[in-house]
C-alpha positions as CSV (number, residue, x, y, z in Angstrom):
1,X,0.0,0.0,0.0
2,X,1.1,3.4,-1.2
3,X,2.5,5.7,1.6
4,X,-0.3,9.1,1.5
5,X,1.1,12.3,1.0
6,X,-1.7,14.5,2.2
7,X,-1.4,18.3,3.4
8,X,-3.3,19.9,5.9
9,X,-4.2,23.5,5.5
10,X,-5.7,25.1,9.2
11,X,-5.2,26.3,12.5
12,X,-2.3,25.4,15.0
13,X,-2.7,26.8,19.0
14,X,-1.7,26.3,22.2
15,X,-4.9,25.0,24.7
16,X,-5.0,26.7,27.9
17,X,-6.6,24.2,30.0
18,X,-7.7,24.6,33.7
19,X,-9.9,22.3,35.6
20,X,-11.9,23.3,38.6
21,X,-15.0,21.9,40.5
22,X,-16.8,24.7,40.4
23,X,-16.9,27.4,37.4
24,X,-16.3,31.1,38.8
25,X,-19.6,33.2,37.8
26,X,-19.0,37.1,36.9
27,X,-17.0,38.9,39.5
28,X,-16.2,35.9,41.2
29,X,-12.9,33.7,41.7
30,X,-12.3,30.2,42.9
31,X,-9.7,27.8,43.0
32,X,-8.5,25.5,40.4
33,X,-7.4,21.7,40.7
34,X,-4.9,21.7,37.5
35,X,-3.6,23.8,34.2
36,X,-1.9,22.3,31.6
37,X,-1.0,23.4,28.5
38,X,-1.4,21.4,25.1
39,X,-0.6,21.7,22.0
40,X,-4.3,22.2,19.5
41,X,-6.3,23.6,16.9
42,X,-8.0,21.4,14.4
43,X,-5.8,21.7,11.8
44,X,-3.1,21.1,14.1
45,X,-4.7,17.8,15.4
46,X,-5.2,16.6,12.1
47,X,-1.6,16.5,10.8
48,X,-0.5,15.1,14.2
49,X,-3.0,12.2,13.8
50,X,-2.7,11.7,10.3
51,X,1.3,11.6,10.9
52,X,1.2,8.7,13.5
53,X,-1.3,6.9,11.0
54,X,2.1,6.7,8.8
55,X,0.9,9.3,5.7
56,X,3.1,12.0,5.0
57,X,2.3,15.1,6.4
58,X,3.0,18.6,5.2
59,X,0.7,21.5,7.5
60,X,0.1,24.7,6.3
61,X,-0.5,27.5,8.3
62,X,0.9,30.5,10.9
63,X,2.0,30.6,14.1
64,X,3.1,33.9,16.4
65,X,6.9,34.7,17.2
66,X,5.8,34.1,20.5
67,X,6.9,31.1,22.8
68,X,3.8,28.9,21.9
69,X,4.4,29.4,18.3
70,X,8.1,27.5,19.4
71,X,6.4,25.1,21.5
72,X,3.8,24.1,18.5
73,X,6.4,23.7,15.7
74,X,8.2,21.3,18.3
75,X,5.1,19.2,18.6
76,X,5.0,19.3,15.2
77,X,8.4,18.0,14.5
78,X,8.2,15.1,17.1
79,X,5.2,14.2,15.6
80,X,6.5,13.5,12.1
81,X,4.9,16.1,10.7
82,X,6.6,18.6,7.9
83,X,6.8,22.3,9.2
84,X,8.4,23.9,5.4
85,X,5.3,25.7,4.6
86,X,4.4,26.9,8.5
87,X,5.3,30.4,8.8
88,X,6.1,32.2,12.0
89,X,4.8,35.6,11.6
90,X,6.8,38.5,13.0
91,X,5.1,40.9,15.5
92,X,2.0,38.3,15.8
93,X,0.7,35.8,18.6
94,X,-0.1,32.5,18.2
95,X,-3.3,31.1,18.0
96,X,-5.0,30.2,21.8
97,X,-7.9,28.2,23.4
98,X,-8.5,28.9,27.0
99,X,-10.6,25.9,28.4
100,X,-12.4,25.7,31.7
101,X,-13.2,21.9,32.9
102,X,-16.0,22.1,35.4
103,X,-18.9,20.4,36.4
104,X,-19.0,18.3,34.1
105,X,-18.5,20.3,30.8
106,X,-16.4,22.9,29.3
107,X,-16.7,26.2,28.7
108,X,-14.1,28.0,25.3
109,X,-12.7,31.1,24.4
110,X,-10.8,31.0,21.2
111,X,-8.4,33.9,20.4
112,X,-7.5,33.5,16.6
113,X,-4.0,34.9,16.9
114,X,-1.9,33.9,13.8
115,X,-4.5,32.0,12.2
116,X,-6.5,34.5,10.4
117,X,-3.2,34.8,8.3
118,X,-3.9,31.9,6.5
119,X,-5.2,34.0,3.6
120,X,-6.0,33.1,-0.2
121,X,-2.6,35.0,-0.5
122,X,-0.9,32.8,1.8
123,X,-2.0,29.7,0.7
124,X,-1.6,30.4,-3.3
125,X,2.3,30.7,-2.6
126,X,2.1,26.9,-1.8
127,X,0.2,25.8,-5.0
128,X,2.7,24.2,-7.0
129,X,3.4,21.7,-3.7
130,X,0.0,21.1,-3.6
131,X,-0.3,19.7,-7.4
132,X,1.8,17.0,-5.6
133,X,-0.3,15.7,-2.6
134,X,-2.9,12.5,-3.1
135,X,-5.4,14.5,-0.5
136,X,-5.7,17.9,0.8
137,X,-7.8,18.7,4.6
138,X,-8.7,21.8,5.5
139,X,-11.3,23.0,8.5
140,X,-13.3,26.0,9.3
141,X,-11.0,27.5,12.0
142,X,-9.3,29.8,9.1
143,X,-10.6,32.6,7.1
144,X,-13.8,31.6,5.2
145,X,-12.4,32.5,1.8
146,X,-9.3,30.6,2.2
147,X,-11.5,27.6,2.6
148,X,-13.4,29.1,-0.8
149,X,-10.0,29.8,-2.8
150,X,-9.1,25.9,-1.4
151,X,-11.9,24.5,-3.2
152,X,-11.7,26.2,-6.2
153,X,-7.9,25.6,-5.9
154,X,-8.3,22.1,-5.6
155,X,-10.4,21.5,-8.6
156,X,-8.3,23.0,-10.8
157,X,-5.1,21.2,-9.6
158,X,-7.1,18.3,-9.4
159,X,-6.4,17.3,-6.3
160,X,-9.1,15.8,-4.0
161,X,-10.0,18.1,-0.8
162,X,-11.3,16.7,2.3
163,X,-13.6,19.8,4.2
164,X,-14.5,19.3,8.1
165,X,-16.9,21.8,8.5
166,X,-15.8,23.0,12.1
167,X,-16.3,24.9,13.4
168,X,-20.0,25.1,12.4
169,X,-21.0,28.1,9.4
170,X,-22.6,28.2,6.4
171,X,-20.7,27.5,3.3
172,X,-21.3,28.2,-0.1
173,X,-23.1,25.8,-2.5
174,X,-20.3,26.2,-5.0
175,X,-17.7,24.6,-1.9
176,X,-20.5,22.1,-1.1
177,X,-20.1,21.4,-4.8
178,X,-16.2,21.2,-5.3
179,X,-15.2,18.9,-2.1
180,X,-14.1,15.3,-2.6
181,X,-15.4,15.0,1.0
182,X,-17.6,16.6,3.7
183,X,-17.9,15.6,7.0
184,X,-20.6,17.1,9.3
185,X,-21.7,15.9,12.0
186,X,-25.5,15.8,12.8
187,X,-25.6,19.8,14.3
188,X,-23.0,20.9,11.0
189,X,-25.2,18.8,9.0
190,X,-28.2,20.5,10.1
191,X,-26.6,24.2,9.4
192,X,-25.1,23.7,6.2
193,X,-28.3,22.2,4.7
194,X,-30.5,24.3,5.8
195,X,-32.3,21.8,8.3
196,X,-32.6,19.3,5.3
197,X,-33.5,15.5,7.0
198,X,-30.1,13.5,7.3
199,X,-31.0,11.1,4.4
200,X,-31.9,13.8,1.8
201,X,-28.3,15.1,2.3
202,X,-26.9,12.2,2.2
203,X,-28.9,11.1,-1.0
204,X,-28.1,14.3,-2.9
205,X,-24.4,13.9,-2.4
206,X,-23.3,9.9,-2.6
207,X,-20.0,9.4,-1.9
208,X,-19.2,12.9,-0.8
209,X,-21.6,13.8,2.6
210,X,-20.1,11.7,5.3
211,X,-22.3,12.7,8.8
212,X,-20.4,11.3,12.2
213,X,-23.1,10.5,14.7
214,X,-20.9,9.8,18.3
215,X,-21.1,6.1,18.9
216,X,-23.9,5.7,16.6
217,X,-20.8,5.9,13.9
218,X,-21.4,7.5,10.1
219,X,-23.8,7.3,7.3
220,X,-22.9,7.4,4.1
221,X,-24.5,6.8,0.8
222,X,-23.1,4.7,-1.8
223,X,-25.4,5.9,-4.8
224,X,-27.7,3.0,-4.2
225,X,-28.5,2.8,-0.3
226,X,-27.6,5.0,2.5
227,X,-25.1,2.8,5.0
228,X,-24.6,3.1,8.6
229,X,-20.6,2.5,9.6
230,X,-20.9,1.7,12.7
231,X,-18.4,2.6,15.8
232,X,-16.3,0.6,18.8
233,X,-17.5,-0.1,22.3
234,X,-14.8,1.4,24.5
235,X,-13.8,3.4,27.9
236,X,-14.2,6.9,27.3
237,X,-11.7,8.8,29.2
238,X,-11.8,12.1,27.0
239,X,-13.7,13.0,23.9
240,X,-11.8,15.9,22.8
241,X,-9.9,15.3,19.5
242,X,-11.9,12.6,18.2
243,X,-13.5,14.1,15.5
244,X,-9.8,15.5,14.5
245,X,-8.3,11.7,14.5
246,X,-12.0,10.5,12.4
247,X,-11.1,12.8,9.8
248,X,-7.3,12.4,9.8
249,X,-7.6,8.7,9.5
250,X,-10.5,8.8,7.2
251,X,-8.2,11.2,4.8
252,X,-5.1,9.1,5.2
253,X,-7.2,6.2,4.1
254,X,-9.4,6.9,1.1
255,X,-5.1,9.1,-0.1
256,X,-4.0,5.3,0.3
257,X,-6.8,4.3,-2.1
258,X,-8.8,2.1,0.5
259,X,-12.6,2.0,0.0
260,X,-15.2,4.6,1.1
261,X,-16.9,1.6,4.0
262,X,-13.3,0.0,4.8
263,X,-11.3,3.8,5.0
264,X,-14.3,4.6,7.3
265,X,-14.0,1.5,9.2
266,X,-10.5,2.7,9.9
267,X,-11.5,5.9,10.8
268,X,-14.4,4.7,13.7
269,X,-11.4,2.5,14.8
270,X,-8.9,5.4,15.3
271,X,-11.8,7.4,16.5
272,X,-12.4,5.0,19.4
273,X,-8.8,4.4,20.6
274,X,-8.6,8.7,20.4
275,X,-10.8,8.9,23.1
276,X,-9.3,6.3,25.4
277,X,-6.6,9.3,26.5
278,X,-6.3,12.5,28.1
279,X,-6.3,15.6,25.3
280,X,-6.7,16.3,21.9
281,X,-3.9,14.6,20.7
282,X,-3.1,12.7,23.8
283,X,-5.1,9.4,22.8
284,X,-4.3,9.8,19.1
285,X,-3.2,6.2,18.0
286,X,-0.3,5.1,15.2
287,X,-1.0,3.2,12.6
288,X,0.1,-0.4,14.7
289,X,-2.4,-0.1,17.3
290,X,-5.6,1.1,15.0
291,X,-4.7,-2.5,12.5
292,X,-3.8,-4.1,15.9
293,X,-7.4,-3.5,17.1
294,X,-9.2,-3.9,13.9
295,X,-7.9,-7.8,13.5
296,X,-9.0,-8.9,17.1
């Protein structure tokens, strides 16, 4: 099997992460139990995963001159993944999430930093490497016309494109219409068509709509019959990050030239070790342990 050279075009960060037992309302302090920080963003997450499922990965994308923008090209390089077309930008911060763990649930703010300077402009200096790539991911954490230059980008170069529509926005039909692959999950789903049933989506779009559905696993259809994929009984420790490794596995398979039902197969498997660890890209698996796990 061919080795997938795949490049990932999206956000890099550093998650600030405290957890507390209580959250602190307005005005008010409390005490915390932990912080840690970790290395994030979806596009971020992506290359890292796809990197330990053995394709080779180029990311694409900006990071401050700040000591997080140092911290998150090291993770890249341990990681495997190729940092020639990451660009730290002079004068800028990187890219932050600051996450509260508290009773139960989690409560965001996301501070863009470096990553709204992945423009059409920045991303067109990269074409000609593109030509060469068997699959292209991007997200929705980036400008929205960099995500509408990447389409029409990619269908020019002729290069499949892989968009995960996260976070949730609209998108226009003419991206809808130029992806290889889309893949919503039921609330995306519901915001990009325009509260459209599940099945009509998937039926107007074979092949192409892929909707993840938590441990129900993902529906496809084929052209002939819509097909439910479904996912692996395990210990969840920590959900965050699975969709990430779903879509980097998912990628890395269908750039190898698997099937559509066994590339998602691989994915739900990868998915369901992901959530076995602590972090985004804490419980992201390698490539032995997902085929390790799919024979038993």
């Amino acid at each position: 099997m061919k080795k997938a050279k795949i490049a990932v075009i999206g956000s890099s960060s550093m998650d600030l992460v405290v957890t507390s037992a209580k959250r602190p309302g307005a005005g008010k302090t409390v005490l915390g139990d932990s912080f840690d920080t970790v290395p994030g963003g979806k596009g971020a997450n992506q290359a890292v995963a796809a990197a330990r499922l053995g394709a080779e990965v180029y990311m694409i994308g900006c990071v401050g001159d700040d000591p997080y923008g140092k911290e998150i090209l090291g993770n890249f390089k341990s990681n495997g993944v190729h940092t020639n077309y990451v660009e730290p930008v002079t004068g800028e911060k990187s890219g932050t999430a600051h996450i509260i763990l508290a009773e139960g649930d989690n409560s965001i703010v996301v501070v863009k930093g470096a990553n709204d300077l992945v423009t059409p402009e920045y991303v067109e200096k990269t074409a000609d490497f593109l030509k060469t790539c068997d699959l292209l991911m991007i997200q929705q954490e980036i400008p929205e016309e960099t995500v509408e230059y990447v389409a029409d980008l990619c269908n020019k170069i002729e290069v499949p494109l892989l968009l995960n529509p996260a976070p949730a926005r609209k998108i226009s039909q003419k991206v809808i219409d130029g992806v290889s692959y889309l893949t919503p999950n039921e609330h995306e789903a519901d915001v990009l068509f325009n509260g459209m049933k599940p099945s009509e989506a998937l039926k107007q779009y074979p092949d192409k709509v892929i909707i993840t559905e938590g441990a129900a696993g993902v529906r496809y259809h084929n052209g002939i019959k819509e097909i439910l994929v479904p996912s692996f009984k395990v210990e969840v420790v920590d959900t965050t990050g699975a969709g990430d490794t779903f879509n980097a596995a998912f990628g890395t398979a269908v750039a190898e030239g698997q099937s559509m039902e066994e590339s998602l197969r691989f994915a739900n498997r990868a998915a369901s070790l992901s959530v076995t660890g602590f972090g985004a890209q804490g419980g992201m698996p390698t490539r032995d342990e997902v085929e390790r796990k799919l024979a038993e």
